[in-house]
Backbone as CSV, one residue per row, in Angstrom:
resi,resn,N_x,N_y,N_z,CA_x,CA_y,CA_z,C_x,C_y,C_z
1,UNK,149.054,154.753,1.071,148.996,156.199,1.064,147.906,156.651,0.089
2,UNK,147.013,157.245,0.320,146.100,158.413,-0.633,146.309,158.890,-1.568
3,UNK,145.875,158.673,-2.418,146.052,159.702,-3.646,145.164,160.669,-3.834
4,UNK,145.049,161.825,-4.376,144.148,162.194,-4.746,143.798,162.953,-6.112
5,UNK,142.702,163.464,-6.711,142.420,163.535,-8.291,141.400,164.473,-8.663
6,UNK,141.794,165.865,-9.402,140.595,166.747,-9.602,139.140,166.243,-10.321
7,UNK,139.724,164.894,-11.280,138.783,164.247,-11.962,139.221,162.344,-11.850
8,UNK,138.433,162.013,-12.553,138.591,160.675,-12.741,139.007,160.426,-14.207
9,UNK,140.144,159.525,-13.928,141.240,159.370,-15.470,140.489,157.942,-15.476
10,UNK,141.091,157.775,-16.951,140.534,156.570,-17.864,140.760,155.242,-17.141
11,UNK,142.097,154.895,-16.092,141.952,153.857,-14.913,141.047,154.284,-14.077
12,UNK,140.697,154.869,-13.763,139.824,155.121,-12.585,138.156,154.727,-13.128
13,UNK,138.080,155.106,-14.085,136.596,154.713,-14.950,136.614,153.242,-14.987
14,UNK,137.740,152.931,-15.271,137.743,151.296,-15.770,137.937,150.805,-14.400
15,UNK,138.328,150.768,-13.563,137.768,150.799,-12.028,136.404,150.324,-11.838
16,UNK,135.829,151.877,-11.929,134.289,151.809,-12.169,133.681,150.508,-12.632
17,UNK,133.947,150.673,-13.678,133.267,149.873,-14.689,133.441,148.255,-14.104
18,UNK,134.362,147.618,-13.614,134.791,146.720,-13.037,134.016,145.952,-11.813
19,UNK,133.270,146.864,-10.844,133.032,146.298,-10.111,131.091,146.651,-10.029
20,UNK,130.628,145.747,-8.743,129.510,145.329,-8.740,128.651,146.081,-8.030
21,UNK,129.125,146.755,-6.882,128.949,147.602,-6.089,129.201,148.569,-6.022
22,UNK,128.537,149.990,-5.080,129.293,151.014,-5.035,128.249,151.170,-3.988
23,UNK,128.893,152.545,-3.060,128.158,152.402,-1.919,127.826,154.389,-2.005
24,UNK,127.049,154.594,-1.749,126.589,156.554,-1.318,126.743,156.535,-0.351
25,UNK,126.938,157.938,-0.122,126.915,158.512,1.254,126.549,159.699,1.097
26,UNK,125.574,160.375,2.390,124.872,161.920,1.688,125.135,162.111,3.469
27,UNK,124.785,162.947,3.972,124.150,163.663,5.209,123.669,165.306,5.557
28,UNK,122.547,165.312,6.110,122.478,166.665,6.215,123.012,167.464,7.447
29,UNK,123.108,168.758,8.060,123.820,169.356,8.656,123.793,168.410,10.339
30,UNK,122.631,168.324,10.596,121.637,167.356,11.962,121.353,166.082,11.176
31,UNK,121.044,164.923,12.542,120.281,163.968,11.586,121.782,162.890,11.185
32,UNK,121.265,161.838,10.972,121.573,160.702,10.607,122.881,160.592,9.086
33,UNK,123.944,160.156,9.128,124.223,159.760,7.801,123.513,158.596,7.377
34,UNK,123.664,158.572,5.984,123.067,157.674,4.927,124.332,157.235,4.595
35,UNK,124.427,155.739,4.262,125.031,155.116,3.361,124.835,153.735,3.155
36,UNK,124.455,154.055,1.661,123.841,152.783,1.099,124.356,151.900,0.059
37,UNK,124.129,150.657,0.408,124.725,150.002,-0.966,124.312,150.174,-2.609
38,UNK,124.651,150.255,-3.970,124.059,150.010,-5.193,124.732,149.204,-5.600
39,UNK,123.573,148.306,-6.342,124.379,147.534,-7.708,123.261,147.566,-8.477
40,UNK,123.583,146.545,-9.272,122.597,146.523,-10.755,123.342,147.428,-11.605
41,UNK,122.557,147.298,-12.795,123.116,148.498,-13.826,122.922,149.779,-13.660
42,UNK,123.300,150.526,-12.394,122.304,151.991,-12.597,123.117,152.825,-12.538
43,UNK,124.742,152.763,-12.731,125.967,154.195,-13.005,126.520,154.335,-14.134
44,UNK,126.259,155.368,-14.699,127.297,155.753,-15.759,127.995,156.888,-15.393
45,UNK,129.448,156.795,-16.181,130.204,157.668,-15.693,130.062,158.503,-17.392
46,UNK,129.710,159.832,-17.492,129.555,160.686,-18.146,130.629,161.194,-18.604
47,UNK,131.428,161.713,-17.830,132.380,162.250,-18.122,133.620,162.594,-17.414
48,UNK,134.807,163.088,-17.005,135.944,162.888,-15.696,135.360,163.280,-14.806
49,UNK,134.309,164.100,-14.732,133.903,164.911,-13.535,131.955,164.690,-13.063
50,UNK,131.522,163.494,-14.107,130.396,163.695,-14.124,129.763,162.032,-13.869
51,UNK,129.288,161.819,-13.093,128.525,160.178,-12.841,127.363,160.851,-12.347
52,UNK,125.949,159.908,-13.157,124.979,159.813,-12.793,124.603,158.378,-12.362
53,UNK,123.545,158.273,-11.479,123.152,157.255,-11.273,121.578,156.875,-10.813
54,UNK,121.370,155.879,-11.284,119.515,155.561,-11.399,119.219,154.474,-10.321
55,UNK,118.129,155.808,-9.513,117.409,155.430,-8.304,116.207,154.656,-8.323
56,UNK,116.343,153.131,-7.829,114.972,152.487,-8.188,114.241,152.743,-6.870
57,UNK,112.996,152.206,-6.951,111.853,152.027,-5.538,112.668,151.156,-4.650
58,UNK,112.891,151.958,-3.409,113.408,151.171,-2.027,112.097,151.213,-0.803
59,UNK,112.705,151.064,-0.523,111.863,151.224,1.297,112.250,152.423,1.729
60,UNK,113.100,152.937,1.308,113.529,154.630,1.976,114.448,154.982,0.955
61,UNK,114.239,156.575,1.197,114.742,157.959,0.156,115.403,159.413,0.868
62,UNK,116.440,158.286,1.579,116.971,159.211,2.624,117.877,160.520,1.605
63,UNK,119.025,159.785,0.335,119.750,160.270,-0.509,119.260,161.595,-0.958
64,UNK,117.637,161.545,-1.559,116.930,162.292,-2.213,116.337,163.431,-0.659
65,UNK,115.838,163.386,-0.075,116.201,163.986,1.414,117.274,164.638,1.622
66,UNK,118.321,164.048,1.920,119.704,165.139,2.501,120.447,166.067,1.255
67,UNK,120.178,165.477,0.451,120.384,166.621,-1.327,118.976,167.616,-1.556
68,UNK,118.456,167.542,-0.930,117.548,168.737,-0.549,117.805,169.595,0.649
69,UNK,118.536,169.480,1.349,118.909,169.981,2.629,120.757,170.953,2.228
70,UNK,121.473,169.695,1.557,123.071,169.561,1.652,122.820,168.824,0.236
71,UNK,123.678,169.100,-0.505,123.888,168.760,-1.861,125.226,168.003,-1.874
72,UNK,125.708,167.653,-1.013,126.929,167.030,-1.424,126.736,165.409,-1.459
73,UNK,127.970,164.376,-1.800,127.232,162.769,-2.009,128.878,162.477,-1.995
74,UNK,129.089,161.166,-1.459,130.421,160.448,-1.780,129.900,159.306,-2.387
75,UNK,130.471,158.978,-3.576,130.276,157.763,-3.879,131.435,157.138,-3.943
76,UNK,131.303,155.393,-3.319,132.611,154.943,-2.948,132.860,153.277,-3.739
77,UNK,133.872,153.010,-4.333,133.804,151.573,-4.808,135.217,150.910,-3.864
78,UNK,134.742,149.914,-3.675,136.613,148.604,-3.503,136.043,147.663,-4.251
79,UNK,137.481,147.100,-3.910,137.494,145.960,-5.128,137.872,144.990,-3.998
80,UNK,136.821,144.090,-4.062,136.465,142.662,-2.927,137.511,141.188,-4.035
81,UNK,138.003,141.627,-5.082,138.805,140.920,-5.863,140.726,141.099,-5.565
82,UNK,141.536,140.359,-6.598,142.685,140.504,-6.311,143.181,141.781,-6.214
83,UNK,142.719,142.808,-6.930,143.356,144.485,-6.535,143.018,145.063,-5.708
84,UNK,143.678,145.083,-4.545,143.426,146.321,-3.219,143.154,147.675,-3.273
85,UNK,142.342,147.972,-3.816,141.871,149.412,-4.142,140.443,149.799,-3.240
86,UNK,140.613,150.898,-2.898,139.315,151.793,-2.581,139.318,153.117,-3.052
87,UNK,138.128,153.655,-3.724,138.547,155.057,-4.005,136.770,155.617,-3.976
88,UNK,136.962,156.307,-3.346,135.873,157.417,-3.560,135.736,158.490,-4.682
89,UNK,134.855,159.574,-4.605,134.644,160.379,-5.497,133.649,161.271,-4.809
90,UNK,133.626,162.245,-4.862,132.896,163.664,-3.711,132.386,164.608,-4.529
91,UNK,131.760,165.696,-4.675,130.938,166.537,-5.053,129.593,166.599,-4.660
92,UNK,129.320,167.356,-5.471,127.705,168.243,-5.197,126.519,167.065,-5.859
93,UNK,125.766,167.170,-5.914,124.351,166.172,-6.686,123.288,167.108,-6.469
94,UNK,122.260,166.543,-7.369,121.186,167.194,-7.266,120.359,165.495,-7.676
95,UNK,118.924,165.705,-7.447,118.000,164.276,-7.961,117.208,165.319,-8.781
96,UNK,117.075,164.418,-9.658,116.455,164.729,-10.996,115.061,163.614,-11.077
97,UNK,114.298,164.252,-10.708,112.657,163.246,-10.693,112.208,163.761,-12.269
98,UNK,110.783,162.786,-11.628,109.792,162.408,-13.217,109.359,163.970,-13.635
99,UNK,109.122,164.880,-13.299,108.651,165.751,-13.369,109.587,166.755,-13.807
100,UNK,110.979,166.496,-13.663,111.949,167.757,-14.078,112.152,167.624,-15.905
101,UNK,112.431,168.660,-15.896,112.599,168.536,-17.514,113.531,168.015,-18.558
102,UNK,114.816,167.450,-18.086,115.919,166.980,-17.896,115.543,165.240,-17.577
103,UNK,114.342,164.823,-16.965,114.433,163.708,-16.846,114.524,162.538,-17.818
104,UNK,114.034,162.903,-19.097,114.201,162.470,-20.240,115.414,161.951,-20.695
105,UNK,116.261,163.013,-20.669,117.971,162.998,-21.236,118.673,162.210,-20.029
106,UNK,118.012,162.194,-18.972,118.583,161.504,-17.817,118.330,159.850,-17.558
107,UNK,117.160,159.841,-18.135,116.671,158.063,-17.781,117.087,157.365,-19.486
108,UNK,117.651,158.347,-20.162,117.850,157.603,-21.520,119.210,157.173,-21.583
109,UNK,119.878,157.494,-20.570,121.138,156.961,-19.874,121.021,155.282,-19.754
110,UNK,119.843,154.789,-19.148,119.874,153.294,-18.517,118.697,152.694,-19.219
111,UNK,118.828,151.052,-19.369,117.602,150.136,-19.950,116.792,149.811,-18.948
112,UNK,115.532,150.013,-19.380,114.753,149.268,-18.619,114.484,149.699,-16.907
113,UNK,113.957,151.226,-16.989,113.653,151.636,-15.997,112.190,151.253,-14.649
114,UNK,112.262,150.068,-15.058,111.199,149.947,-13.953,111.357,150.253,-12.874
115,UNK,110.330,151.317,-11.743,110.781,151.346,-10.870,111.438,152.831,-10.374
116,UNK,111.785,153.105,-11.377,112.672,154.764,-11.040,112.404,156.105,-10.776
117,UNK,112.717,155.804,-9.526,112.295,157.250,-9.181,112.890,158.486,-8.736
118,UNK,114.368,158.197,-9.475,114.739,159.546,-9.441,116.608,159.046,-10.305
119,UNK,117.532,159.944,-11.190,118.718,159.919,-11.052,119.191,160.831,-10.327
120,UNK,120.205,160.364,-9.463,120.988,161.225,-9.333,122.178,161.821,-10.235
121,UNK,122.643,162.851,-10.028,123.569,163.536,-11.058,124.785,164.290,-10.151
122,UNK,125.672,163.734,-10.001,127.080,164.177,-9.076,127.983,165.058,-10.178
123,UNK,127.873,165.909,-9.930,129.758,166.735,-10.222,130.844,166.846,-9.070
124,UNK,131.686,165.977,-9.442,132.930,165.583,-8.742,133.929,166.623,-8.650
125,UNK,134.255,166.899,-8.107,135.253,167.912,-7.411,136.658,167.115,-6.790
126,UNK,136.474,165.784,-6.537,137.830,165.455,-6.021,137.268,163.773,-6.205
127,UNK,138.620,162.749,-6.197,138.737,161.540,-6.430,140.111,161.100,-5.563
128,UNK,140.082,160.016,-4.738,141.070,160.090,-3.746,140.919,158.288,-3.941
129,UNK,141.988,158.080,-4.117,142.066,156.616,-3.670,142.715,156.048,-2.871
130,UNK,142.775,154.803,-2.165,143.391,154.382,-0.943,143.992,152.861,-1.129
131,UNK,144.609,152.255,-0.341,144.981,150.650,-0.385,143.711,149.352,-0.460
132,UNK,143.146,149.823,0.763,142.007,148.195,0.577,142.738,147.479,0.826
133,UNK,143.861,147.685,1.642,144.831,146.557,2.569,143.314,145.554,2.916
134,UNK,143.021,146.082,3.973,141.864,145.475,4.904,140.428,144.606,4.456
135,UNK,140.573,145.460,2.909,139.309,144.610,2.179,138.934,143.155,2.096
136,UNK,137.997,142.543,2.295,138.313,141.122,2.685,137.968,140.456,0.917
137,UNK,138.343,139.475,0.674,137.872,138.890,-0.850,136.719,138.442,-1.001
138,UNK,135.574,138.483,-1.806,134.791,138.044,-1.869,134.152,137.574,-3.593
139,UNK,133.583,136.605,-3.575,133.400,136.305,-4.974,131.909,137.008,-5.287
140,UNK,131.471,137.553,-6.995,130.561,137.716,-7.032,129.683,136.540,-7.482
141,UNK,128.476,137.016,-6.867,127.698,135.221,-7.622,126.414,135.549,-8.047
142,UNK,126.327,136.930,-8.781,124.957,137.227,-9.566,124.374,138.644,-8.953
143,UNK,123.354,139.060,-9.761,122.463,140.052,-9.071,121.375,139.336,-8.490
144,UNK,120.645,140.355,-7.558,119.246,140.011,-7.166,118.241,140.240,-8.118
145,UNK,117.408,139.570,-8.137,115.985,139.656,-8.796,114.903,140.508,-7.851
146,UNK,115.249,140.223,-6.143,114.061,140.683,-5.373,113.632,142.052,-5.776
147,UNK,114.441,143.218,-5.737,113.878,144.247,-6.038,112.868,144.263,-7.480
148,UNK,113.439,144.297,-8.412,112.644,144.030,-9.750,111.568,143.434,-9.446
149,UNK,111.274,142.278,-8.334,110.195,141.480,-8.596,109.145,141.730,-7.402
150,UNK,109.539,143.111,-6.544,108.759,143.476,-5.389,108.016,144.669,-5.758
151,UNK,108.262,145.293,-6.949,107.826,146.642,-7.863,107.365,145.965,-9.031
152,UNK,107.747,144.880,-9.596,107.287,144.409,-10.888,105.616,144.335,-11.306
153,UNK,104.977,143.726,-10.001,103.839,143.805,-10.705,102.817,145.452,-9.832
154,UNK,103.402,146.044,-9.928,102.318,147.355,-9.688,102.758,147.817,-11.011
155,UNK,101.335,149.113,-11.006,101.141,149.606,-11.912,101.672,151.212,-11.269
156,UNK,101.627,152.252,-12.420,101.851,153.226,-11.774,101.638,153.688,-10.670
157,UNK,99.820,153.926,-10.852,99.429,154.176,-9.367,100.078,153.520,-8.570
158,UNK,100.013,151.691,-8.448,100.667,151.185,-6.986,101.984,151.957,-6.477
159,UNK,103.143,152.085,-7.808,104.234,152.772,-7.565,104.009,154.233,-6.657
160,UNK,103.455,154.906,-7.380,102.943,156.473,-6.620,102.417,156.165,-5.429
161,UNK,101.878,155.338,-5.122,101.153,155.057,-3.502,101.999,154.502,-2.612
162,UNK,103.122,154.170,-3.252,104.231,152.957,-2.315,105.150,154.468,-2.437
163,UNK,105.658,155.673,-2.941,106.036,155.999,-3.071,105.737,157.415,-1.787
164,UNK,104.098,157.299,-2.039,103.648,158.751,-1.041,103.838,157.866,0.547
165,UNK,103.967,156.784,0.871,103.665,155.917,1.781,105.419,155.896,2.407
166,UNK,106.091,155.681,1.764,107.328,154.835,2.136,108.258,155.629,1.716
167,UNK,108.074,156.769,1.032,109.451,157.467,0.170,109.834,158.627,0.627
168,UNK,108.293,159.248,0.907,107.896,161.456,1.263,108.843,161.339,1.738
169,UNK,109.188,160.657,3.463,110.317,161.569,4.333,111.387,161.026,4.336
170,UNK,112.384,161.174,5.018,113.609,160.603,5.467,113.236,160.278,6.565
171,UNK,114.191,159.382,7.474,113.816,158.555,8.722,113.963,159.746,9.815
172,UNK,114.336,160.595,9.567,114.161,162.243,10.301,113.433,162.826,9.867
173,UNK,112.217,162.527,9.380,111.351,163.358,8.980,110.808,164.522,7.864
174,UNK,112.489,163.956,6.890,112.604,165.434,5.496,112.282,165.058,4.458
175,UNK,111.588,166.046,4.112,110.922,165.651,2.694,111.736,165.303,1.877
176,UNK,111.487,164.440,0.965,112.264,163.660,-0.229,112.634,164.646,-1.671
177,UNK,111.006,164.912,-1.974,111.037,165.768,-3.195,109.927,164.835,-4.116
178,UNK,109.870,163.482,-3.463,108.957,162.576,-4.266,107.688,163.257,-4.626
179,UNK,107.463,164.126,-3.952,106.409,164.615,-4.211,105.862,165.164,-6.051
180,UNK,106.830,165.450,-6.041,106.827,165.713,-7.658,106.796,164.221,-8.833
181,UNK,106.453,163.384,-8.547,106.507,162.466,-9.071,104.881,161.425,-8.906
182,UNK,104.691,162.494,-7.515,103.047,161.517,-7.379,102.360,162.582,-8.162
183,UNK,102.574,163.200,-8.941,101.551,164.393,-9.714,100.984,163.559,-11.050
């Protein structure tokens, strides 16, 4: 059965904190949902109602796209370990690029930003958790290196050019916002 939660309590953080993954979900009114996997170090949970999280260089910037359109985001964790849990978390977001003024106080959140091109910043409005009957077990066995090491050796410019190239639209055609970041 469901639960649900105006904020996220101190189990629910430690939840968080627990696992390896977490997955987004954005969509705009038309057009495609997004939902993508994260790991690495790039979430902190701020506060009951507040998780940010740090966007490295992908191949696509659909997230940063449909939060220009629709501001809303689910972010979702299970636990692929012995506790059957799934729980989401819903609200509004906005992306916070190189160029906003706020980006400062925002990337001083995480180490070692190579690569980043944007946080996101969610205010949560609701937290609902579920069984994960169905979740299958899986062991973790490390992070990847590939990303880090497919951005590692450009320099800014390369970043800004991989960025005006591969990032501007969504796979529907909407602007990202990257634009503020090739300046």
């Amino acid at each position: 059965m469901a639960k649900q939660f105006d904020a996220l309590s101190e189990a629910h953080q430690d939840f968080i904190a627990a696992q390896h993954i977490f997955f987004c979900g954005t969509a705009t009114a038309d057009g495609r949902v997004n939902v993508s996997p994260k790991g690495m170090d790039a979430l902190r949970v701020l506060g009951p109602n507040r998780i940010v999280w740090l966007n490295l260089t992908g191949s696509g910037n659909e997230t940063a796209g449909h939060l220009r359109q629709i501001p809303r985001m689910t972010l979702m964790w299970c636990s692929f370990t012995k506790r059957p849990l799934i729980m989401r978390a819903y609200g509004t977001a906005r992306a916070v690029h190189l160029s906003d003024p706020d980006w400062g106080a925002m990337i001083a959140h995480f180490s070692a930003p190579l690569g980043a091109r944007q946080v996101f910043d969610l205010s949560i409005d609701l937290v609902q958790t579920s069984c994960g009957y169905a979740v299958p077990f899986m062991d973790y066995a490390g992070e990847r290196d590939t990303l880090t090491r497919s951005y590692g050796d450009k320099d800014d410019a390369g970043l800004r050019s991989y960025w005006e190239l591969k990032n501007s639209k969504t796979i529907d055609g909407l602007p990202t916002g990257i634009e503020a970041n090739l300046e």
